[in-house]
N, C-alpha and C positions, 0 to 999 in steps of 0.2 A: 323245632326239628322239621325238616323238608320231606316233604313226603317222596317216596321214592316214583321215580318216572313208569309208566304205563313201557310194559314189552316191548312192542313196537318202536316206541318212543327211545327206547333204551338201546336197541340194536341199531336204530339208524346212528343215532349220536357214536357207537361204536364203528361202525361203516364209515362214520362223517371222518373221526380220529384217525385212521387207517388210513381212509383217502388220503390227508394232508400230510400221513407221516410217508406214504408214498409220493406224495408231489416232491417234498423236501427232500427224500432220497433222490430222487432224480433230479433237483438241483445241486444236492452236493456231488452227485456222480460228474453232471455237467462242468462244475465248479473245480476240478482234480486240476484241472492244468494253470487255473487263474492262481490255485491256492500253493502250487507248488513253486510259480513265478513269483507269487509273494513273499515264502517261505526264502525264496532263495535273495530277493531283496531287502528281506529284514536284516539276514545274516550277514552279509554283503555292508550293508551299511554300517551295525554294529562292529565291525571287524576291520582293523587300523591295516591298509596294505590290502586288502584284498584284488582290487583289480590288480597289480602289477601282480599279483602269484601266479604260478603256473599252473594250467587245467588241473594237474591231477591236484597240487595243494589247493587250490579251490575247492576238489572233491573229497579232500580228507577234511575240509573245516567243514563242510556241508556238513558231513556224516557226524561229527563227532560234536556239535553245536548243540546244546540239550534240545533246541527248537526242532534244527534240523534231522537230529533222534524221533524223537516226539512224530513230526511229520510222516518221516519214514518209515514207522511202527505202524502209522495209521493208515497209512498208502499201501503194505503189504498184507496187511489183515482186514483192509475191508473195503479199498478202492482198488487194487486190484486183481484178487482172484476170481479167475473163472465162474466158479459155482456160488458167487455172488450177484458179479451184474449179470447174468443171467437169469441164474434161480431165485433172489429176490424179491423183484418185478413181478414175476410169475406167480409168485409166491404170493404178494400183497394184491396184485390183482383178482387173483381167483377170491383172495378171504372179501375181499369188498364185494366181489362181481357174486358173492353167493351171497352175503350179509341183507342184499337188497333185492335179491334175485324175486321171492316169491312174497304177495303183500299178506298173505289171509295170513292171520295171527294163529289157524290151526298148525303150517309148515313152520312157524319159526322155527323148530326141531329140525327139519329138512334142512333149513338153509346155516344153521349153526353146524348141520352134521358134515356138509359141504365144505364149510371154510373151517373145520379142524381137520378134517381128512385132508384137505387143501395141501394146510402145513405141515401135518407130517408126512404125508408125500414128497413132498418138495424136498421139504428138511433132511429126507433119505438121499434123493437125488444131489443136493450141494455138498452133503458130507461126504457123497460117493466123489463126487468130480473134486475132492478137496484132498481125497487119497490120489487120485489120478495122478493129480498136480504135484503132488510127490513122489511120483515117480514109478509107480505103482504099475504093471500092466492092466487096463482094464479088461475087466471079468466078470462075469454074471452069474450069481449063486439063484435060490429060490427065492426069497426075498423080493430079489430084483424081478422076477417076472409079474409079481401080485403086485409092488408099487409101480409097475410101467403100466398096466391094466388099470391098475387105477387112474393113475395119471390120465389118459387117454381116453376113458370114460367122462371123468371130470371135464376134460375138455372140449368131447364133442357137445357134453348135455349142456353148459355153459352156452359154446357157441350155439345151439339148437335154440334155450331160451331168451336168448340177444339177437340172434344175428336169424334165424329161424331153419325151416327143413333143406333147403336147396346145397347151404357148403358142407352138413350133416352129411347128407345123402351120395355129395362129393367125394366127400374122406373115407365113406364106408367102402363106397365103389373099389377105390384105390387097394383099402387093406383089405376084402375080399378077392381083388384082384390079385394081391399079392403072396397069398400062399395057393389062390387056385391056378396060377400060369402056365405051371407045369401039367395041369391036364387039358389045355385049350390043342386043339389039334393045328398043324400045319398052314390048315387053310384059312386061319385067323391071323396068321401075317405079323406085322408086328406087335400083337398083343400076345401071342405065345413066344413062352420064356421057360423059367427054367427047370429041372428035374426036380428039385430039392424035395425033401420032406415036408409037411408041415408043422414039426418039431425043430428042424432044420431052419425051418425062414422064421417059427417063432423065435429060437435061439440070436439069428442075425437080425430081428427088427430089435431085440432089446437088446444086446452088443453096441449097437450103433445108435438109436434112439436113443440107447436110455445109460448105460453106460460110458458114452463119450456124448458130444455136444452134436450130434445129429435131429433130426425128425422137428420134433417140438422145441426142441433147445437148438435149432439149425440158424441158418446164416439170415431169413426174415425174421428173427424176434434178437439175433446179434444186431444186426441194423439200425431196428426202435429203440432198444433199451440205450444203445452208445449213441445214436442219433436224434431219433425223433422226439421220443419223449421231452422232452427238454422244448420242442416249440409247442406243444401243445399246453406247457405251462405258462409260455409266452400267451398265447391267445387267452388260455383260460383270465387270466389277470386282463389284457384289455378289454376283455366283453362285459367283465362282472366290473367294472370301474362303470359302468354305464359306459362307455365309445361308443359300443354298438348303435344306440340310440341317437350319435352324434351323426355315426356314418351313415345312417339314413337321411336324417335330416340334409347331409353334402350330397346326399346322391338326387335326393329329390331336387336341391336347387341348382347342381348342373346337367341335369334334364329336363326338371319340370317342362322348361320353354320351348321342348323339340315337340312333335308330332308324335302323336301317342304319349305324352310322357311320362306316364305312371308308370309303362313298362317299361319304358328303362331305366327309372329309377329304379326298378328290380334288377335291371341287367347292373346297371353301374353299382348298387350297392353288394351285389354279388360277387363282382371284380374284387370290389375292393375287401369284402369279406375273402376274398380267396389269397387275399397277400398274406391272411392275417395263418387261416384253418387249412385250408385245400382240401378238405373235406364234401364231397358234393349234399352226401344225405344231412347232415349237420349244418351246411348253408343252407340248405331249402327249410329245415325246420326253424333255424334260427331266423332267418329275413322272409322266407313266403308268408308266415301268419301275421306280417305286418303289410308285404309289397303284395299279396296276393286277393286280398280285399280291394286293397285300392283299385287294382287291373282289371277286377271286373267293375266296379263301381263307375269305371270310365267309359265304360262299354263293350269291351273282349268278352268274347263266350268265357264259360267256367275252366272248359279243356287247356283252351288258348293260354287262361292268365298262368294257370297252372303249369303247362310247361312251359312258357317264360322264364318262370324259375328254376324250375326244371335244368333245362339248358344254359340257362345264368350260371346258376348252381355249379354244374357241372364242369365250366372253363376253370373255376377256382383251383380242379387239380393241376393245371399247366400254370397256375400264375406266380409266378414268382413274385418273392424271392423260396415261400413256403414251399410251394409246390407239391405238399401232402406228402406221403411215404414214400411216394415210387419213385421219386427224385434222389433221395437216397437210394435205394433199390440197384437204381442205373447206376448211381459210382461207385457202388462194393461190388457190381458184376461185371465192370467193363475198367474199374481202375484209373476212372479217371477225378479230379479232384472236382468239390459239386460245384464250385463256383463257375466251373465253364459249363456243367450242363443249365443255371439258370440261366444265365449272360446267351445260352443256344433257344433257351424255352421263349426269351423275349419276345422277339417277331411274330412266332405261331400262337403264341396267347393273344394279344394284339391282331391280329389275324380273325383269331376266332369270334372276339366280342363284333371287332368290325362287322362279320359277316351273323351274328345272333342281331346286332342293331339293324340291321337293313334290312331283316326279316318282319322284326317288329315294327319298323320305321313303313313299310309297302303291304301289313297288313291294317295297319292305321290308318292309312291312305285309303284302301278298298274299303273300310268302315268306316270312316269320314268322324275320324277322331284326333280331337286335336292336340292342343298342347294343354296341360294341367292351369286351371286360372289359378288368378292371381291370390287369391287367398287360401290356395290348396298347396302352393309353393311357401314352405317355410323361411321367412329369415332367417339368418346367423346372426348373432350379438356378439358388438366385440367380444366377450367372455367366452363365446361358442370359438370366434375366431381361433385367438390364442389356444384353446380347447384341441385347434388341428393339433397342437403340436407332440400329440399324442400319438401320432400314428407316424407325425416326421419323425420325428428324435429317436426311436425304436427301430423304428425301420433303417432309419440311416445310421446306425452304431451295429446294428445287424449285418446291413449288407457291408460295411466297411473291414467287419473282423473276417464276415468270407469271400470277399476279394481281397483286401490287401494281407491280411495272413489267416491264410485258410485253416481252419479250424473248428470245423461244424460245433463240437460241443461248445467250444470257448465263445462263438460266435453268438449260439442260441443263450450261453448263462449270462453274458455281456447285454446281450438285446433284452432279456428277463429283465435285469439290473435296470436297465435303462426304460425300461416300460413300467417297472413298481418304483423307480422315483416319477415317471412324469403323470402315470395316473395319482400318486398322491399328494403331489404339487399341484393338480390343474383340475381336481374330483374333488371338492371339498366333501360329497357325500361320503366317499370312498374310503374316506379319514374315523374309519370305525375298523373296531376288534370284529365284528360280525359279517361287515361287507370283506375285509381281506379274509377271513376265513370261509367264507362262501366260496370266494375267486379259485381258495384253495383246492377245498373238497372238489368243486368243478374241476378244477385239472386233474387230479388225484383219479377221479371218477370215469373224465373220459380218456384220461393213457390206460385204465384198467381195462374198459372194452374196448380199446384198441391192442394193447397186450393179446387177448383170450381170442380173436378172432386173427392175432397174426400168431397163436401159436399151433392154431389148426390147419393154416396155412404152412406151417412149418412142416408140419405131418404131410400134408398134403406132399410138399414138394420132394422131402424125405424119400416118401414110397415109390416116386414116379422116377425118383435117380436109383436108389437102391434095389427097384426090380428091374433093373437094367432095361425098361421102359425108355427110359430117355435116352440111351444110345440107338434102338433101333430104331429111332424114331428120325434122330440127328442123322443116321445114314439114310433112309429115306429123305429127308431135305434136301441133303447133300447130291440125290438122283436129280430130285425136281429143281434144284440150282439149275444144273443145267440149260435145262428151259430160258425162253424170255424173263428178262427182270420184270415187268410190268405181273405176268403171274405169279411169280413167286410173290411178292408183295399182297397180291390179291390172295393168293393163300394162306398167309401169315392173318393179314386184317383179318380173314374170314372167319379163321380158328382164335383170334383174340377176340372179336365180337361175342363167338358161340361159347366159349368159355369163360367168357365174361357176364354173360346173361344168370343174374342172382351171384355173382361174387365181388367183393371190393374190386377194385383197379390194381393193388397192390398183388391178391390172390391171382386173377388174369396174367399179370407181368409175369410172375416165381411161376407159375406152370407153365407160359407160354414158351419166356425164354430156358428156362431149367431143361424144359422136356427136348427143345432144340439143340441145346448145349453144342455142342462143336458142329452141329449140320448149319446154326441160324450164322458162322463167321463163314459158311462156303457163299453164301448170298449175294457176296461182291462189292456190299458198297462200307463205309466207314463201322464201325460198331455203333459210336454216338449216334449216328444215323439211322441204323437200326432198331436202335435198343429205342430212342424215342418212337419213333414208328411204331412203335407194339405199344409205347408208353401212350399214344394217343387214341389208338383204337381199343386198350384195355380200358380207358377211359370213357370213349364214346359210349360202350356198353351199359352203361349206367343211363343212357336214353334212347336203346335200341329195344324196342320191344322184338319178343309179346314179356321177357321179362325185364323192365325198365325202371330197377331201381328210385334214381332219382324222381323220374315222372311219379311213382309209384305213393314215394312217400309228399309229392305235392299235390296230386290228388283230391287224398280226402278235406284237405283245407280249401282246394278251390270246388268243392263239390261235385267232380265232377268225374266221367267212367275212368278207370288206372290206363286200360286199354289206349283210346284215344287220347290220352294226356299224352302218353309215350310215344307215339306215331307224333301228333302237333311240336312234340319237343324233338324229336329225330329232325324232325325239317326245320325248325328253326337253327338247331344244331346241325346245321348240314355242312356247313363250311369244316366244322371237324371232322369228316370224311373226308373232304377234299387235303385239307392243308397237310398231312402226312405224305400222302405222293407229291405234291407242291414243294416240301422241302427233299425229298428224295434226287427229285429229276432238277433241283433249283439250290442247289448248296448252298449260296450264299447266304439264304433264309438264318440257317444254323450258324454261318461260320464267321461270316462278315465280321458281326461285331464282337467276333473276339480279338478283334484286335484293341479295347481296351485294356487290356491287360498291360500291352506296349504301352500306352499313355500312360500307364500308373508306375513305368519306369523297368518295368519286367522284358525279358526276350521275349522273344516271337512266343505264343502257345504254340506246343508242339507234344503229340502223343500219336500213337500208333492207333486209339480209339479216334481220333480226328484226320479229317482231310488237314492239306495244307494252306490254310488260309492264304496264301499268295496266290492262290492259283482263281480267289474267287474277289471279284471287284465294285466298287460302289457302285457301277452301271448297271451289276448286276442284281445289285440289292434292289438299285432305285428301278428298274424293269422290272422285276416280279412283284414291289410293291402297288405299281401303277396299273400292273397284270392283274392281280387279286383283286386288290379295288374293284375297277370294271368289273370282269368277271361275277364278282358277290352283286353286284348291282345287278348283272342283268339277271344272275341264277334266281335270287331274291323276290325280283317282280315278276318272271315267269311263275314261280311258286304261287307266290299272292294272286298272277293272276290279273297285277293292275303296277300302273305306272304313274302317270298322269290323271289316265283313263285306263276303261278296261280293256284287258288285251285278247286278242283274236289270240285260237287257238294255234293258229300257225307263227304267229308272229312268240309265242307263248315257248312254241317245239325251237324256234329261230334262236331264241335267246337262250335256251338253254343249252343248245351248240357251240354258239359263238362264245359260249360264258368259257364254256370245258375247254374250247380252241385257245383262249386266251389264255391257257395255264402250259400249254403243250411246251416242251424243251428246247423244239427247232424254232427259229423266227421265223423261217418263210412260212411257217403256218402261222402262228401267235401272235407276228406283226399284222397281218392282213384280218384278223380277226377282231383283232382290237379295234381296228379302222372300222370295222364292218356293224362290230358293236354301239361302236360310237354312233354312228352313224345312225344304225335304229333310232336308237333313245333322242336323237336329237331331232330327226323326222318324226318320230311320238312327239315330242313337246309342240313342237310346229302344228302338229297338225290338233293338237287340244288347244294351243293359243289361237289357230284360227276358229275352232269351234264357240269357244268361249266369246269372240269378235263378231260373232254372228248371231249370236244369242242375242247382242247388247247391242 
């Protein structure tokens, strides 16, 4: 007889359970469209005459086909309704996200009391929207007000002990805000609002939060559960295959051999971590405790190595094809399909690393740190070789389903597919019941704390449209439109930064653009233009101190103050400051290369979210690419301070002029600047080859 497991031991193994029956839900959610193609090809085949019938007898053999019964039954009772993929999700994330929440074995009580209240909260709420769905007027008895209070409780305490006091503190603000508006006086401008009672706006926050699919159940937790979820079960599976370990290994050996090369082995294994997560605080924990030793072992201060990663980390959000949540985000608020916003993210992702290496590259220079030797650079073995094809084959079955038939979910369960056959083809390790159920609970685990902090953000965004906040706010923009483009721009970044500071990128984006809502389309230039622009400096935020997320959590691994990490990662991150007005005032950045879309046989793109890509040209790609270049070069070694050699303080102020000249929209400035740039850097070299000639 087995003795029974120790508490602890018992409730993780149940957390563990949950997790993976969560992952597998959102595979089979993912899985709806491949399963219904299937469904509709079994029958199709079995069935003598099918192609020549006509649509509708096609849809009378569908229906009435036991399979395609069967199918259909399954499809309306539990892959389609409302208060499923939404409340579900919600539903298995909180019981896990409580299950593990507190360790001391006095709370087990606390955290089992959480994940049942969890469920029959929820379980009120789906059964409510499952009246709705039939047709029901929604309405709110008593009931409804103690489950939406709960609900809401559960949810900040959650987010408070995950995600900590800052997006807490955020939410409260909002619904304090929101029944005390009507006593704000006059001269509070657009933060005074409306008369109602506080009976009255309790009445309307649970009508629309909690009764229909608003607040907590709003359009960011629609997003993840029909979108995201699904790649973060992708990533879960190639990390726990061991990859991770492989992609370090690839990063080390095509940098080891540059200048400084341990950090950018950080940089590059970061990139390539961010095809996979686009997660910033999740690459720095998963790659810093390996790349963050190394960077200072080589000779970088503690600060240094750590924001390295830091700002590595943090391009992950823009890199496609992942590109993290707010890629999604931008195609359910601006309507356009996601395959043009990654195909737009290309250049400025690329952009970015460029200008994070030549940070690193001209502070190895000033430190007189070279390249990684040769026994610190890892071989690949054939068997590591072949090994890449782990990250080919996935990626490439990925990005094929969302360019050639776009399909986020089909795309992400297709790329699944194709990344648990090749990690179990190419992982001999990984060929275990313990290693695939590990990969599981991991994904299971982290769509839960992703769920719980996007459904506070739901709330958040909820209150900010629902207190009619975000229209006064949109008429105001819509004032300061008027204005030069250049400030409005500067406006926007300034309020993504500041609201960004302690909140994901995802939370920055849903407040920044929600709260704008029809003032951020008076701005004048394309939406997709826009909307990235917020999407890059909701992003930066994460390395803008004094609160600097990413620096924050790389940090304590490189030992060194959160403070100065974040400032050292601001400036190596500096290029992502610049590359958002870069592609504003330089369109072709974003638009040029949609033109493969035509090479794959499709018409022109065309959407009312996009300029008109005819109107921007390869001269003008290849000009602002050779623009940037330069530019990061000379912004780069003004920073560090050194070149060749060390730089005078004037020649230091020179270059960072000429850098910013070089990006400007008009030529007669940005040709003559470039010249002028050139020109520096090349009189520096000169004048250290003659130094070095004279020494010897």
């Amino acid at each position: 007889m087995t003795e029974p497991l120790p508490p602890d031991r018992a409730d993780k193994r149940i957390a563990d359970l949950v997790a993976v029956a969560f992952a597998l839900i959102i595979v089979l959610y993912a899985a709806s469209g491949p399963l219904s193609e299937f469904v509709r090809w079994v029958i199709a085949n079995a069935t003598d005459g099918f192609d020549e019938m006509s649509r509708r007898d096609q849809r009378l053999v569908l229906r009435e086909h036991w399979l395609g019964a069967a199918h259909r039954s399954f499809e309306q009772g539990f892959l389609l309704p409302t208060g499923l993929i939404i409340g579900l999700p919600i539903t298995l994330s909180f019981v896990v996200s409580a299950l593990t929440l507190h360790k001391r074995p006095g709370l087990r009580r606390v955290n089992w009391g959480m994940a049942v209240l969890s469920v029959a909260v929820f379980a009120a709420w789906i059964a409510k929207i499952f009246v709705s769905d039939a047709g029901m007027v929604p309405s709110v008895s008593g009931v409804d007000y103690v489950a939406f209070l709960l609900a809401m409780v559960l949810t900040l305490y959650l987010t408070y002990r995950m995600y900590g006091g800052f997006i807490v503190g955020f939410s409260i603000f909002w619904i304090v805000y929101f029944f005390a508006r009507g006593w704000l006086p006059e001269w509070a401008g657009i933060l005074a609002g409306s008369e109602a009672t506080i009976a009255q706006n309790l009445r309307t926050m649970v009508l629309n939060f909690w009764a229909q699919t608003g607040g907590m159940f709003g359009q960011p937790v629609q997003v993840v559960t029909g979108n995201v979820l699904i790649f973060i079960v992708f990533g879960a599976i190639l990390m726990g295959s061991g990859a991770g370990d492989l992609l370090m290994k690839i990063a080390n050996r095509l940098t080891g051999g540059l200048t400084g090369g341990a950090a950018h082995a950080a940089v590059a294994s970061s990139a390539l971590f961010g095809t996979l997560s686009g997660a910033a605080i999740s690459n720095v924990v998963s790659t810093g405790v390996m790349t963050i030793p190394v960077i200072k072992k080589s000779g970088f201060k503690p600060a240094f190595s750590g924001a390295v990663e830091a700002a590595a980390s943090t391009g992950g959000q823009i890199m496609p094809p992942v590109m993290g949540v707010v890629a999604f985000f931008v195609a359910g608020q601006i309507g356009l399909e996601y395959r043009y916003i990654v195909v737009a993210a290309v250049i400025p992702a690329i952009f970015y690393y460029l200008g994070t290496f030549l940070a690193v590259y001209f502070e190895a220079r000033r430190l007189g740190i070279g390249a990684l030797p040769d026994d610190a650079r890892p071989q690949l073995t054939r068997g590591e070789w072949v090994q890449t094809l782990v990250f080919l084959v996935p990626l490439g079955v990925l990005s094929y389903f969302l360019f050639v038939q776009p399909s986020v979910p089909k795309a992400g369960f297709y790329g699944l597919v194709a990344a648990l056959c090749s990690t179990l083809a190419l992982f001999p390790d990984f060929r275990s019941r313990e290693k695939v159920w590990g990969a599981f609970v991991q994904a299971g685990r982290m769509a839960a704390s992703i769920v719980v902090i996007v459904t506070a953000i739901g709330l958040i965004v909820g209150l900010i449209q629902t207190s009619g906040f975000a229209g006064r706010l949109s008429l105001l923009l819509a004032q300061v439109a008027d204005g030069p483009l250049f400030m409005v721009l500067l406006i926007v970044a300034f309020g993504a930064i500041v609201l960004g500071m302690g909140l994901p990128p995802g939370a920055t984006y849903f407040i920044i653009v929600i709260a704008l809502s029809s003032g951020i389309d008076t701005v004048g230039i394309a939406p997709l233009t826009l909307h990235l622009f917020v999407v890059f400096f909701a992003m930066m935020s994460t390395v803008t101190p004094p609160v600097a997320l990413a620096a924050f959590a790389a940090a304590p691994i490189a030992g060194a103050d959160p403070v100065r990490t974040g400032f050292e990662a601001a400036k190596i991150a500096l290029a992502g400051f610049l590359i958002p007005f870069v592609f504003v005032y330089h369109p072709a950045v974003l638009y040029k290369l949609q033109v493969v879309f035509e090479w794959f046989g499709e018409g022109a793109a065309g959407s009312r979210a996009m300029i008109d890509i005819a109107t921007v040209s390869w001269a003008d790609l290849g000009w602002i690419i050779i623009a940037f270049t330069l530019a990061m070069w000379l912004i780069a070694s003004a920073l560090a301070g050194f070149d060749r050699a060390r730089l005078s303080a004037t020649e230091r102020l020179a270059r960072v002029a000429l850098g910013l000249a070089c990006l400007w929209p008009q030529m007669i400035i940005a040709g003559p600047a470039a010249l002028a740039g050139l020109a520096l850097i090349i009189r520096e070299r000169a004048a250290q080859r003659k130094t070095v000639e004279a020494m010897t």
